[in-house]
C-alpha positions as CSV (number, residue, x, y, z in Angstrom):
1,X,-14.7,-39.0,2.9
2,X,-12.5,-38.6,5.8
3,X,-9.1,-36.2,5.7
4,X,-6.8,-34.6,8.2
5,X,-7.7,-31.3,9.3
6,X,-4.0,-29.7,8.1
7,X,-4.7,-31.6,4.1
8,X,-8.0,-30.1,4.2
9,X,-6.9,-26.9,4.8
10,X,-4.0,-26.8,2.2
11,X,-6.5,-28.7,-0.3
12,X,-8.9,-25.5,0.2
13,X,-6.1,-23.2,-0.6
14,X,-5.9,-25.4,-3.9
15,X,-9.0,-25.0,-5.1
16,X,-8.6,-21.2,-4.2
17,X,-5.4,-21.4,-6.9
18,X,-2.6,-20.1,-3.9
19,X,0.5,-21.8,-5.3
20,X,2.6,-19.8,-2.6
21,X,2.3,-19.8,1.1
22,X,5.0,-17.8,3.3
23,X,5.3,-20.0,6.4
24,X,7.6,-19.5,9.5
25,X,8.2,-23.1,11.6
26,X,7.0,-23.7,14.9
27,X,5.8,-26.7,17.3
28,X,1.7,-25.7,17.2
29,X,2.2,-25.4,13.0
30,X,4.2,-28.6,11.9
31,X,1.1,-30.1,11.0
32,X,-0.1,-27.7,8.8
33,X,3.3,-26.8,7.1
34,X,3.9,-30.7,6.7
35,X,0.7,-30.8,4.5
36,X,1.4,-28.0,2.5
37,X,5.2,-29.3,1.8
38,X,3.6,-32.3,0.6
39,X,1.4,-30.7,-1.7
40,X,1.7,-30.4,-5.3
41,X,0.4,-27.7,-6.2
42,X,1.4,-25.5,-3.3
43,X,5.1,-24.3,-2.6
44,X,5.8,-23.5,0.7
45,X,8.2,-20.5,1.1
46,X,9.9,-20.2,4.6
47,X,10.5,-17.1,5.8
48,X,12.9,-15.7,8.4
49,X,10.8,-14.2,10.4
50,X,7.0,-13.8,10.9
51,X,6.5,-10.2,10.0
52,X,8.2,-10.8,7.4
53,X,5.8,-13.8,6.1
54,X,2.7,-11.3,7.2
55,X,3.8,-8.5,4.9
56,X,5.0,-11.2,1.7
57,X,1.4,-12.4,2.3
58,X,-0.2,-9.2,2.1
59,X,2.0,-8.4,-0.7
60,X,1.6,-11.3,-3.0
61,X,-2.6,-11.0,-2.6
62,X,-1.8,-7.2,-4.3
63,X,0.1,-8.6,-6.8
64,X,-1.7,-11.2,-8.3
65,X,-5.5,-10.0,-7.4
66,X,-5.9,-13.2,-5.3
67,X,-5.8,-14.1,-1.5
68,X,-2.3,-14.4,0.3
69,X,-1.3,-16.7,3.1
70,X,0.5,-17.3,6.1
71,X,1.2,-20.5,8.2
72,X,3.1,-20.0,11.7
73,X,3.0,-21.1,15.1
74,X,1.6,-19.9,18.4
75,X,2.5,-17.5,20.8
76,X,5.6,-14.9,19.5
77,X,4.7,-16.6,16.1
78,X,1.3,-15.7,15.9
79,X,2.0,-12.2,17.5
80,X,5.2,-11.2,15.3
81,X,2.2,-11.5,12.7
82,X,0.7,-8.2,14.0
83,X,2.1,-5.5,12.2
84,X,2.0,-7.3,8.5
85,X,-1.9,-7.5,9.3
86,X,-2.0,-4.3,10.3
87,X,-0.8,-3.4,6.9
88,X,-3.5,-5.4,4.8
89,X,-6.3,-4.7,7.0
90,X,-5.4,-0.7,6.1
91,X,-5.2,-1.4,3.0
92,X,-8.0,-3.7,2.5
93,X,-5.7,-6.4,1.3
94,X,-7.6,-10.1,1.0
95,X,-5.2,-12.5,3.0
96,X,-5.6,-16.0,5.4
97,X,-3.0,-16.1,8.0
98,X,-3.9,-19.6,10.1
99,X,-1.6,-19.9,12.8
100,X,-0.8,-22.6,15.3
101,X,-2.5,-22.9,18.9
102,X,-1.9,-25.0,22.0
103,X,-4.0,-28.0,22.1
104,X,-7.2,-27.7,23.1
105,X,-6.6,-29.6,26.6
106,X,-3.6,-27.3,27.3
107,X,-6.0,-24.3,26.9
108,X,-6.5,-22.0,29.8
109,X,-9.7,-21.2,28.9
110,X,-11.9,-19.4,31.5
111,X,-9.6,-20.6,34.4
112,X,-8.1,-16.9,34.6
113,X,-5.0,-17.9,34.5
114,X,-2.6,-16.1,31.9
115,X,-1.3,-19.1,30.3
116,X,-1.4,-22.9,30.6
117,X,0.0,-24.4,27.7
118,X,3.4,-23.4,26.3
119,X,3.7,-20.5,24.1
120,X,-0.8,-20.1,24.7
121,X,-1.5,-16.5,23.7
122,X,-5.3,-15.6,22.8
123,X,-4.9,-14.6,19.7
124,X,-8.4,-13.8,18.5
125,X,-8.4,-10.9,21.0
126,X,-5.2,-9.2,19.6
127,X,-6.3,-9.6,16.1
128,X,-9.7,-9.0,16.7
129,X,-9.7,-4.8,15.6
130,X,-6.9,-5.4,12.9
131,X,-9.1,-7.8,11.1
132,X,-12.8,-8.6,8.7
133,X,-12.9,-11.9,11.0
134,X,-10.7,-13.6,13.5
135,X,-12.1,-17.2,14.5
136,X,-10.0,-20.0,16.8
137,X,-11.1,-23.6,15.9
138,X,-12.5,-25.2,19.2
139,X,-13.7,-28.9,17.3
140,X,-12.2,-30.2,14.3
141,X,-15.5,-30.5,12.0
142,X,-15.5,-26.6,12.4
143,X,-12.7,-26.4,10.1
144,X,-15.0,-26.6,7.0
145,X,-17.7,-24.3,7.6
146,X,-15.0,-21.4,9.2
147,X,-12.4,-21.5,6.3
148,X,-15.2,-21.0,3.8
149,X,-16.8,-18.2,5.6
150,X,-13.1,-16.7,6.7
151,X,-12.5,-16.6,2.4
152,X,-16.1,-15.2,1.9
153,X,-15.4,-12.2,4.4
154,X,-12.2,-11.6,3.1
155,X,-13.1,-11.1,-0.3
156,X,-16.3,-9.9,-0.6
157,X,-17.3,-6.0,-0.1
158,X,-14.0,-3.8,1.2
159,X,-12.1,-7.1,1.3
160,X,-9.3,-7.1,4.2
161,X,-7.5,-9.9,6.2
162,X,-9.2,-13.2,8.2
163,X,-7.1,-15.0,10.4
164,X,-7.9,-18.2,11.5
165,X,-6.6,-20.3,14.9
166,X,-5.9,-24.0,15.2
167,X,-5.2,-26.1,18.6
168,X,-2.3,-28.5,17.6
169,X,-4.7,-31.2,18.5
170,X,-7.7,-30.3,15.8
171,X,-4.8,-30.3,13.0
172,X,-3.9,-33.8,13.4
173,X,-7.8,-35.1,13.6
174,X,-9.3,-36.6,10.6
175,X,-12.9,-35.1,9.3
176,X,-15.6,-36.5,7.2
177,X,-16.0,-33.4,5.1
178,X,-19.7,-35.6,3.6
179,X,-21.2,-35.2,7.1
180,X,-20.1,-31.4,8.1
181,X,-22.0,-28.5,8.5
182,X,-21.2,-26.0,5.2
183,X,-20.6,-22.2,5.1
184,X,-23.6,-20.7,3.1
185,X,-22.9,-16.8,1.9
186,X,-25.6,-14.3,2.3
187,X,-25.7,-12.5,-0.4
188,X,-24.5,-8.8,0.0
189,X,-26.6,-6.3,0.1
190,X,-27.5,-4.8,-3.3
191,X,-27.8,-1.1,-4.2
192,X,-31.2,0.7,-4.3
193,X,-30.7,0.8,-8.6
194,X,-33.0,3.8,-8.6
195,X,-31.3,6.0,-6.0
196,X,-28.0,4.8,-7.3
197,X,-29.3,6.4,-10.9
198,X,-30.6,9.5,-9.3
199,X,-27.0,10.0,-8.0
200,X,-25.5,9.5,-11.1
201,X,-28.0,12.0,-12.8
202,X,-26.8,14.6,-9.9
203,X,-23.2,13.7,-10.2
204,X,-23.7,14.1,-14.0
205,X,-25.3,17.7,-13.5
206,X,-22.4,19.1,-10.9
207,X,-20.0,17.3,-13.9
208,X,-21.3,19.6,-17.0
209,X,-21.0,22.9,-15.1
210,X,-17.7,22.2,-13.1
211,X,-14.7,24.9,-14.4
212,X,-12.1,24.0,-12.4
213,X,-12.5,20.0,-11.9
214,X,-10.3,17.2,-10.6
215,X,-10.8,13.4,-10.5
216,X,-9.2,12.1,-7.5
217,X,-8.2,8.1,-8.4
218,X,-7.5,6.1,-5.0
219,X,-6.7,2.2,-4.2
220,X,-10.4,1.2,-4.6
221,X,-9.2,1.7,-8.4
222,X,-6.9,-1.3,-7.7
223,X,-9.2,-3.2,-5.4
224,X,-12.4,-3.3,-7.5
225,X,-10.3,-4.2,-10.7
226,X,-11.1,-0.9,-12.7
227,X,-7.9,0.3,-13.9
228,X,-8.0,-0.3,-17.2
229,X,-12.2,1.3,-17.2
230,X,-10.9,4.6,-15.4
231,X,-8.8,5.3,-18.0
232,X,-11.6,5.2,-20.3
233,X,-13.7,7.3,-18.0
234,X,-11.5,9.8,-17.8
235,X,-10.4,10.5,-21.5
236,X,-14.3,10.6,-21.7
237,X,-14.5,13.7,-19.4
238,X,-11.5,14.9,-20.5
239,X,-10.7,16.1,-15.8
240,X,-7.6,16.6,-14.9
241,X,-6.7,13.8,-12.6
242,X,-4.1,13.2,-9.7
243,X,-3.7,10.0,-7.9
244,X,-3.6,9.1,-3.8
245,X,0.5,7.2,-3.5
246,X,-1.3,3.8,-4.4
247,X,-2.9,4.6,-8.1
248,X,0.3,6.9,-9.1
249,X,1.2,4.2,-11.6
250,X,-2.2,4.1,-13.3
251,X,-1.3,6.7,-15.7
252,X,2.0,7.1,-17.6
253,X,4.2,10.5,-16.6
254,X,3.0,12.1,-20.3
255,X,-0.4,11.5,-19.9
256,X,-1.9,15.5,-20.3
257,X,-4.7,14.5,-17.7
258,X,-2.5,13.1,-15.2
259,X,-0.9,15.9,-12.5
260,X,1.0,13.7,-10.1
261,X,0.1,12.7,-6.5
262,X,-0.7,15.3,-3.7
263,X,-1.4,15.9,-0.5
264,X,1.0,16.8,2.6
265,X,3.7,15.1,0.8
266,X,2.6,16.0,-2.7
267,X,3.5,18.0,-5.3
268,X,3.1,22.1,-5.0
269,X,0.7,22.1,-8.8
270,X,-1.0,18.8,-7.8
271,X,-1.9,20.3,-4.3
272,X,-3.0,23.6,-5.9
273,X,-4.9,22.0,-8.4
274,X,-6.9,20.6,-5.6
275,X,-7.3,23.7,-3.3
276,X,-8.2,26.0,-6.3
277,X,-10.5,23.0,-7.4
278,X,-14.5,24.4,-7.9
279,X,-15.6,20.3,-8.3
280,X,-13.8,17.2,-6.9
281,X,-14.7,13.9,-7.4
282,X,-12.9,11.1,-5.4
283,X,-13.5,7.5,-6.4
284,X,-11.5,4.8,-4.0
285,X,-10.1,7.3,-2.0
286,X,-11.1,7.2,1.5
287,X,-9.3,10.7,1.7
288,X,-7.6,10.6,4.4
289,X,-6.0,13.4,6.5
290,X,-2.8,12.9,5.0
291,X,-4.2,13.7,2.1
292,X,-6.6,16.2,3.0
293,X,-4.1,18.4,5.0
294,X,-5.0,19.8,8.4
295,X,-7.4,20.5,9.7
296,X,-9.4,19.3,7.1
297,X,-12.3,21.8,6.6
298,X,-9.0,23.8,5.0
299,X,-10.0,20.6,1.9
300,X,-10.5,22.1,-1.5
301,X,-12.4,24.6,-0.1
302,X,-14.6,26.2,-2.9
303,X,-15.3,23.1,-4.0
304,X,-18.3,21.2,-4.3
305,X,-17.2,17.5,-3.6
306,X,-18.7,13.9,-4.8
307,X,-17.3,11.0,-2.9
308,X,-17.6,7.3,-4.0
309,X,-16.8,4.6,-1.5
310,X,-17.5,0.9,-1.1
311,X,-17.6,1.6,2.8
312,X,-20.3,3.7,3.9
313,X,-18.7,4.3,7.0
314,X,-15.9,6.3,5.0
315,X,-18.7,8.4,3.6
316,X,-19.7,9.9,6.9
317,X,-16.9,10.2,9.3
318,X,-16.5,14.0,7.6
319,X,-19.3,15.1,10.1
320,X,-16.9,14.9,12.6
321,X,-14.4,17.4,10.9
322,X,-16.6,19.9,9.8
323,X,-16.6,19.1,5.8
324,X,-19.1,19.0,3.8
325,X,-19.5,16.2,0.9
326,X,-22.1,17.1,-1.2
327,X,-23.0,13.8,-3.1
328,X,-21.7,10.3,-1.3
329,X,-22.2,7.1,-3.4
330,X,-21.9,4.1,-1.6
331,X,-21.2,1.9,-4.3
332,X,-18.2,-0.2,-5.7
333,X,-15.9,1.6,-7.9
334,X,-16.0,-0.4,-10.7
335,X,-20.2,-0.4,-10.8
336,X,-20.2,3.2,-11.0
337,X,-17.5,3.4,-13.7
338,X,-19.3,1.6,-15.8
339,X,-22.5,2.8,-15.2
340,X,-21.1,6.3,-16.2
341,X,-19.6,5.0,-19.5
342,X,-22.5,4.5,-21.1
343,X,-23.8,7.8,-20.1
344,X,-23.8,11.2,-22.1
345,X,-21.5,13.7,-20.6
346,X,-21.3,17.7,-22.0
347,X,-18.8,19.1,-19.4
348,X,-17.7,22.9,-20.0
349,X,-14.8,22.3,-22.3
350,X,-13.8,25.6,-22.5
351,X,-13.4,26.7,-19.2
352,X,-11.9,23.4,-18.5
353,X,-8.9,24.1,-21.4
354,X,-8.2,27.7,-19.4
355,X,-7.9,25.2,-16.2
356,X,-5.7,23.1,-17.9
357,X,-3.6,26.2,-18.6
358,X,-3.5,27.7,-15.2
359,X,-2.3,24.1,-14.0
360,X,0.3,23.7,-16.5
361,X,1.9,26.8,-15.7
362,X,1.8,25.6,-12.1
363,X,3.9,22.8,-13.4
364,X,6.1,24.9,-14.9
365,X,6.8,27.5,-11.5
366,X,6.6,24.6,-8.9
367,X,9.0,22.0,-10.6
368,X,9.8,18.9,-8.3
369,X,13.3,18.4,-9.7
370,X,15.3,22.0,-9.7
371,X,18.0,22.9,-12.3
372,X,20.8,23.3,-9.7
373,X,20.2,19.4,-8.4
374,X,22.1,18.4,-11.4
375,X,24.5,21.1,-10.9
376,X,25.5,19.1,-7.0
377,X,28.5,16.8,-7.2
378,X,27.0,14.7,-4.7
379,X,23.8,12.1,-5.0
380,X,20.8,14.4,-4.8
381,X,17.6,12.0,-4.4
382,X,15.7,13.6,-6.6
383,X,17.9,13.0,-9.3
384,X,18.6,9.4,-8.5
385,X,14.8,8.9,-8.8
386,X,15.0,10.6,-11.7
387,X,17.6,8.2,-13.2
388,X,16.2,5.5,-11.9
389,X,12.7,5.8,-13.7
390,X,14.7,6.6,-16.8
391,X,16.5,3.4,-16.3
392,X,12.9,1.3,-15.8
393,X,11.5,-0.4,-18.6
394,X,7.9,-0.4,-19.4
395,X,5.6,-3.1,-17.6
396,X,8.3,-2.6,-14.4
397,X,6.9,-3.6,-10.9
398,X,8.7,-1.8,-8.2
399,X,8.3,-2.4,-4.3
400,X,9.3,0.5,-2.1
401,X,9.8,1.4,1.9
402,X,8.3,3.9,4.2
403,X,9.9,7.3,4.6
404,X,11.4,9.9,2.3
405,X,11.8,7.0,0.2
406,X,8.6,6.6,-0.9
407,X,8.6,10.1,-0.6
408,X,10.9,10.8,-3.4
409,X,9.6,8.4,-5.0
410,X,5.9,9.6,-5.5
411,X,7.2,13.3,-6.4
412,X,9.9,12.9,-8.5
413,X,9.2,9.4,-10.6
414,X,8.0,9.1,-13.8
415,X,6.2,6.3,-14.6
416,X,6.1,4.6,-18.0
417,X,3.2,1.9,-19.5
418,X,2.1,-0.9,-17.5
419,X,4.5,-0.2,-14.4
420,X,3.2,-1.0,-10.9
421,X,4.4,0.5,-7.5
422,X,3.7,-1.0,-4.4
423,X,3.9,-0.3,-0.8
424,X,1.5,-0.9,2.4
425,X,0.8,2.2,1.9
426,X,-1.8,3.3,4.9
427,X,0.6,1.6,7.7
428,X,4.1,2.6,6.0
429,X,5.9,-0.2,8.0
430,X,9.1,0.1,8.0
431,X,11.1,-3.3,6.8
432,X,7.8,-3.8,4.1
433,X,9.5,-3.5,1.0
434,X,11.9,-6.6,1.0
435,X,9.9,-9.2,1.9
436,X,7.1,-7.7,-0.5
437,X,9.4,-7.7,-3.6
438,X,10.2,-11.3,-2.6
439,X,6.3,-12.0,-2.7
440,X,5.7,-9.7,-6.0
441,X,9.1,-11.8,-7.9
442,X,7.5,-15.4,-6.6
443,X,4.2,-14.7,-7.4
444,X,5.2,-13.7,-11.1
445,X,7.5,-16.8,-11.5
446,X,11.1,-15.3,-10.4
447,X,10.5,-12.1,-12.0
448,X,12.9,-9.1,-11.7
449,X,11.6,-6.6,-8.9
450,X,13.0,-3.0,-8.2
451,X,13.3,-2.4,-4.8
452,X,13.6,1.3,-3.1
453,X,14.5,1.1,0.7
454,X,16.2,3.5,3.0
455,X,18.9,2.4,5.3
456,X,17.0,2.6,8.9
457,X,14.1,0.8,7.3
458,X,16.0,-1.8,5.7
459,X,17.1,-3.0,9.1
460,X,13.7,-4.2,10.4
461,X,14.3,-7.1,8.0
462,X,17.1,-7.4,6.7
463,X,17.6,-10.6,7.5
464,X,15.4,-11.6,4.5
465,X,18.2,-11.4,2.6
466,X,18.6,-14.7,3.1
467,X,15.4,-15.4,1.5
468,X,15.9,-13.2,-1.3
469,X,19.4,-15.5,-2.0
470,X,18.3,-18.9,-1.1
471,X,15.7,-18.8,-4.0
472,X,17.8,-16.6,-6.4
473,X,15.1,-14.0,-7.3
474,X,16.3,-10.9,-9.2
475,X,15.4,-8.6,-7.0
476,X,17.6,-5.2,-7.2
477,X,18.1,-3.6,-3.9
478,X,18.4,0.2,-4.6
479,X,19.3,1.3,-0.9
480,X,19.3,4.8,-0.3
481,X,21.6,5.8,2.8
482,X,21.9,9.1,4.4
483,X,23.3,7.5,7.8
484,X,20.0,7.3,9.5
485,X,16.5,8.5,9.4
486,X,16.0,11.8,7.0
487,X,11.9,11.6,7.7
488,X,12.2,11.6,11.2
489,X,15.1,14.1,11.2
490,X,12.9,16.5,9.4
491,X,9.8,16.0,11.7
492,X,12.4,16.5,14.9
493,X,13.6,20.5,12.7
494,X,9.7,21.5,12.2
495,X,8.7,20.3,16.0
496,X,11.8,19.7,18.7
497,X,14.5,21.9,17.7
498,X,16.2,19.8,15.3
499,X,17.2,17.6,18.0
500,X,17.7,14.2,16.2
501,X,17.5,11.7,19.3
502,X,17.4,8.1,18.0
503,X,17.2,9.2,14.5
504,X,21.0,9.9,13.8
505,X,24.4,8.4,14.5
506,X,24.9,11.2,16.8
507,X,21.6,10.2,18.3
508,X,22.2,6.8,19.4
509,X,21.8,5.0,16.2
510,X,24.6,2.4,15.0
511,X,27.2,2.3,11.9
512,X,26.4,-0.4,9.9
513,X,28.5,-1.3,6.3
514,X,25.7,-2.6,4.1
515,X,27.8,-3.4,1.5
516,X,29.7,-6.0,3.6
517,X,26.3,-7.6,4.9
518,X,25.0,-8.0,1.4
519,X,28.0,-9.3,0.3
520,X,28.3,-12.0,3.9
521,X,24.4,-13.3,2.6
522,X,26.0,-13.9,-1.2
523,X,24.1,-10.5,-2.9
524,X,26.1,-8.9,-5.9
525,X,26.6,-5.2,-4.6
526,X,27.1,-2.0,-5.7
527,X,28.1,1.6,-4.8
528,X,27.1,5.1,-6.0
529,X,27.8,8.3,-4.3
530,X,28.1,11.2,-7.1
531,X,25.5,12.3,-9.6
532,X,27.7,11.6,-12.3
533,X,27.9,7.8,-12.0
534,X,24.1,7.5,-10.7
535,X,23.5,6.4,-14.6
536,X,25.9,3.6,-15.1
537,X,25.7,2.3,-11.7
538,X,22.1,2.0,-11.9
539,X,22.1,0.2,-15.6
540,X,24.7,-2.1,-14.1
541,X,22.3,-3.1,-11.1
542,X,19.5,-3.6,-13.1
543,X,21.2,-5.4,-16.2
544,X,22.9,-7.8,-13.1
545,X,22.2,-11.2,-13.0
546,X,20.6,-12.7,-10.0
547,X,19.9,-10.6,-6.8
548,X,21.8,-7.3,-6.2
549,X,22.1,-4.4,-4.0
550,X,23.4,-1.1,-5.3
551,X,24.1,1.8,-2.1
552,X,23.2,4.9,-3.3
553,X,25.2,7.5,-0.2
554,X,23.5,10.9,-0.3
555,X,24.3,13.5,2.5
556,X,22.2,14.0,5.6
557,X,21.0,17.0,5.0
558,X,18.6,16.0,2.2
559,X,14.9,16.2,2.8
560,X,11.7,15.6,1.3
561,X,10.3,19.4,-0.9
562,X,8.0,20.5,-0.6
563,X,6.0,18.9,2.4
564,X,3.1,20.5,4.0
565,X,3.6,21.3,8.0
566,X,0.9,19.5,9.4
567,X,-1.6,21.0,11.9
568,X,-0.7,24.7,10.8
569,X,-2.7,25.5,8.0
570,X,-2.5,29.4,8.1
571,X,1.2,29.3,7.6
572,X,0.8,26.6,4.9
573,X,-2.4,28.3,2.7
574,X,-2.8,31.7,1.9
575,X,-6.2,33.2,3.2
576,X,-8.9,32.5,0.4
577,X,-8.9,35.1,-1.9
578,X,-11.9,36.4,-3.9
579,X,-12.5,34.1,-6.9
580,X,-11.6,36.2,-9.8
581,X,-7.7,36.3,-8.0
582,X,-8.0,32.6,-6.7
583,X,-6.1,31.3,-9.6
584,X,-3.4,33.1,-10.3
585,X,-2.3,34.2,-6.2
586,X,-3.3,31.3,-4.8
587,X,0.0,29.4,-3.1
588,X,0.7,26.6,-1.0
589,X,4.1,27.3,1.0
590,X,6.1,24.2,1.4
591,X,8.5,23.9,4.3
C-alpha cells in the first residue's frame, strides 16, 4: 500500500483520535498542513504565531488527557516553537510538534557551514534538552517506525513532548507502509512487587503514628489519571491535604481536609501546616524549591517525609540540598493509590482532630482576604478573585497567566465541583493563557473558557485575538491591569530598591488602551474599576455571548500577601522552637 509521507502522518494522528492540530504556515510545512486540511476527521486550526500553536498544543493534550499537536515550518517557525515546549516538557505534558525542514539536498550537513538551504536551522540540537525525543527524518520509509516510537516515548512513563523533523522533500515521497521497518515498544520496566509492598507496609507504619500529618497532592495526580482515587484515599485517612498550584482544583473550597495551596507564594496556615508538619507525604509532587522555600533543608523540618515519584531521578536530587526523605517510592501515582485502598489503615485519630484544630485556627488568624479589602473604593484583587469564583459555576474550566495573576488566583479562589484550572505551571510563560483557553474551548467543542491574564503578559500574544474571533469561542477575557508588571515590581522593592526599570510606565514600558484593541479585533468589552461594580460587571462578562474581554483597572500598588522572601530563611521562619511550643508560636512572616 503506497501513501504520501504528509497523509500518513495526519492518518496516524487519526487513529491516535487528534481531531485538532494548531498549525502555523510556512514553505517546508505546506505538505503536511495540505494533508491535514484535507482530512476528515482532523481540523486544522491556524494560529498566529508559532508560540502560540506550541502552548495551544500543550494545552489541549491537558485538557482532554490525549496527545497535542503542532505543524509549522522551518527555521523561525520551528524555533518560535521553543518556549511552548519548554512548557510541556516541565510539565510533563504528552505533545507531537513535526515541523518542516529544508530538503534533504539543500542540507548542510557536515559541510560546516552554518546554513545552506533557506530558513535550515538544526533543529534536533535546540530541542534536544527540552524534549523525551527529538528525531529529523533523513529517508522517507523512516517516517513509520519514528512516529510510532516518538508517540510511545511521549506517553509512556513521565510522559513529555517529542518533536519530529521533516525535509520538504521526504513529505512529498510516497511509502509502502507493507514493506517498512515497524516501531516495536519495550515494555517498561516493572516494579520489584515485593519491595514495592514492603514500602507500603513502612509507609503504612510512619501513617498510623503520624500526629501532625499532611498529604501533599501534586500534577502526577493529573498525569496518572487519579483524581477521582485520591479523593477516596484521602477521606480514608482522614490527612489534612494541600495541593502544589496544578491540583488546587481537585478538592472543592469546603472540603474540611483541603487547606489551600502553599509554598513561597502560598497561604500563611497552608505553609504552617507544612513546617509544623511531624509526617508529610507527597504524591506527584516533584517538590520543587518554589515550593519547598529556601534553602530547602529549612522543609517541614520535624518531619519525617515519604515521597512518591514516577521519576526516580526526582527522588534523589535532595542529596544535593541536604534533606533527608525517609521513604522514596518510585512508582506511578495511580499504582500506589490503589494499592493503598485496599489496605487497612488505624492512623491516630485523636491527635490528628487536635491538628485539625490548631490548623483551623490558623485559618482563622492568617485570612487571605482581609475585612478592610472590601472596605477600599477601588478594585482590590483579592476581592475580584473573590467575586469572580462566586460568579463561576460548577464544572468551570479556567485558563490563567503567569504573575500575581495566578498568584491571586491560587490564594484567594475558591473552587467549586468539577472545576479545572490550568496554567504551564513549571515555566509560567508569559502570553500562555490565551492561546490555552482557545485549545481548552476547541477541544471541548466551543465551550465557554474563563480566562485570567495580566496586562504585560497579555501582550506576548495578544495577537491571538484574532484566533479567539475568527472561530467565535466564548472565551471571557478577565484582564487584570495595574499599568505594568506588579510581580516584577515587587521582586525589584525586596532586591533593587524598588527601582522598577522595564517593569513600569515610568520604566520604559508603553501605554496601551486594551479596550480599544479588543474592540479593533471584533471582542465584546468591558470595564470595571471599583469594588462595587466588580459583581455586575463580572455576571455581564460571563452571561455575554460570544468572546469578551472585561478590564478589571486596580492601582499599582497592589501586591501579592503574603509571599515568602526567597533565599532568607531566618527572616522568613522563626528559629525551631521545642516541640511542646511548636504549635502554637510557630510563624511564617510574609513580606
Amino acid at each position: 500500500m503506497f501513501i504520501k509521507v504528509s497523509d500518513y502522518i495526519i492518518k496516524f494522528l487519526e487513529e491516535k483520535k487528534i481531531r485538532d492540530v494548531f498549525v502555523v504556515s510556512g514553505g517546508a510545512a505546506l505538505h503536511l498542513i495540505n494533508s491535514a486540511g484535507l482530512s476528515k476527521k482532523v481540523n486544522i486550526i491556524p494560529m498566529v504565531h508559532e508560540q502560540a500553536a506550541a502552548m495551544a498544543a500543550d494545552n489541549y493534550s491537558r485538557v482532554t488527557n490525549n496527545i497535542g499537536a503542532a505543524i509549522v515550518t522551518s527555521g523561525p517557525g520551528a524555533t518560535n516553537l521553543v518556549t511552548g515546549v519548554c512548557g510541556a516538557y516541565f510539565d510533563s505534558i504528552p505533545t507531537i510538534y513535526i515541523t518542516g525542514q529544508v530538503s534533504t539536498f539543500r542540507s548542510k550537513n557536515k559541510t560546516g557551514v552554518r546554513q545552506i538551504g533557506f530558513q535550515e536551522t538544526d533543529c534536533i540540537s535546540i530541542f534536544k534538552s527540552i524534549t523525551k525525543y527529538a528525531v529529523k527524518i533523513k529517508k522517507a520509509d523512516e517516517i513509520v517506525y519514528e512516529l510510532h516510537k516518538a508517540y510511545h516515548i511521549a506517553t509512556s512513563g513521565r510522559k513529555g513532548p517529542v518533536l519530529i523533523d521533516i525535509p520538504d522533500n521526504l513529505q512529498r515521497q510516497k511509502i509502502n507502509i507493507k514493506k517498512i521497518k515497524k516501531y516495536k515498544a519495550n515494555k517498561l520496566k516493572l516494579y520489584n512487587k515485593n519491595n514495592l509492598n514492603n514500602k507500603i507496609k513502612q509507609m503504612i507504619k510512619m501513617t498510623n503514628i503520624a500526629k501532625r500529618p499532611i498529604i501533599i497532592l501534586g500534577w502526577g495526580i493529573h498525569l496518572s489519571n487519579s483524581s477521582k482515587i485520591i479523593k477516596k484515599l484521602c477521606k480514608k485517612i482522614g490527612f489534612p491535604v494541600v495541593t502544589t498550584w496544578a491540583m488546587a482544583h481537585l478538592f472543592e473550597a469546603k472540603d474540611p481536609l483541603s487547606i489551600g495551596t502553599w509554598g513561597t507564594h502560598g497561604t500563611r496556615f497552608s505553609n504552617l501546616a507544612v513546617q509544623n508538619s511531624d509526617l508529610v507525604i507527597s504524591i506527584g509532587s516533584r517538590l520543587d524549591t518554589k515550593a519547598t522555600g529556601s534553602p530547602v533543608s529549612t522543609f517541614a523540618r520535624e518531619a519525617k517525609k515519604i515521597m512518591i515519584d514516577i521519576d526516580e531521578t526526582e527522588l534523589n536530587k535532595f542529596k544535593n540540598y541536604n534533606l533527608k526523605i525517609d521513604l522514596k517510592i518510585n512508582c506511578d501515582a495511580n499504582k500506589i493509590i490503589q494499592k493503598l485502598l485496599k489496605k487497612k489503615l488505624s492512623t491516630n485519630k485523636v491527635e490528628v482532630n487536635k491538628w485539625f484544630i490548631q490548623i483551623n485556627k490558623w485559618k482563622e488568624k492568617y485570612p487571605i482576604v482581609l475585612k478592610k479589602y472590601y472596605k477600599e473604593k477601588e478594585i482590590n484583587p483579592y476581592i475580584f478573585v473573590k467575586k469572580l469564583s462566586a460568579e463561576c459555576k460548577k464544572n468551570e474550566l479556567i485558563c490563567v497567566d503567569t504573575g500575581c495573576a495566578i498568584a491571586w488566583m491560587m490564594q484567594a479562589f475558591e473552587f467549586k465541583k468539577d472545576q479545572k484550572l490550568f496554567h504551564d505551571f513549571n515555566n509560567t510563560a508569559m502570553g500562555w493563557a490565551l492561546p490555552g483557553a482557545i485549545a481548552a474551548s476547541i477541544a471541548l467543542k466551543r465551550r465557554k473558557i474563563i480566562s485570567v491574564i495580566g496586562d504585560g503578559s497579555f501582550q506576548l500574544n495578544i495577537q491571538e485575538l484574532g484566533t479567539l474571533v475568527k472561530h467565535n469561542l466564548p472565551i471571557k477575557i478577565f484582564l487584570i491591569n495595574n499599568s505594568g508588571q506588579s510581580m516584577i515590581r515587587q521582586t525589584q522593592e525586596q532586591w533593587l530598591n524598588a527601582k522598577y526599570f522595564a517593569s513600569s510606565f515610568e520604566g520604559g514600558l508603553p501605554k496601551i488602551n486594551f479596550l480599544n484593541i479588543a474592540t479593533e479585533y471584533g471582542l465584546k468589552t468591558f470595564s470595571c474599576s471599583l469594588n462595587k461594580s466588580l459583581k455586575e460587571i463580572i455576571r455581564k462578562t460571563i452571561q455575554s455571548k460570544g468572546p469578551a474581554l472585561c478590564e478589571i483597572k486596580i492601582n499599582t500598588s497592589h501586591r501579592v500577601v503574603p509571599q515568602v522572601k526567597f533565599g532568607y530563611p531566618n527572616e522568613d521562619l522563626e528559629p525551631l522552637l521545642p516541640r511542646k511550643e511548636f504549635l502554637q508560636n510557630m510563624i511564617i512572616k510574609a513580606l
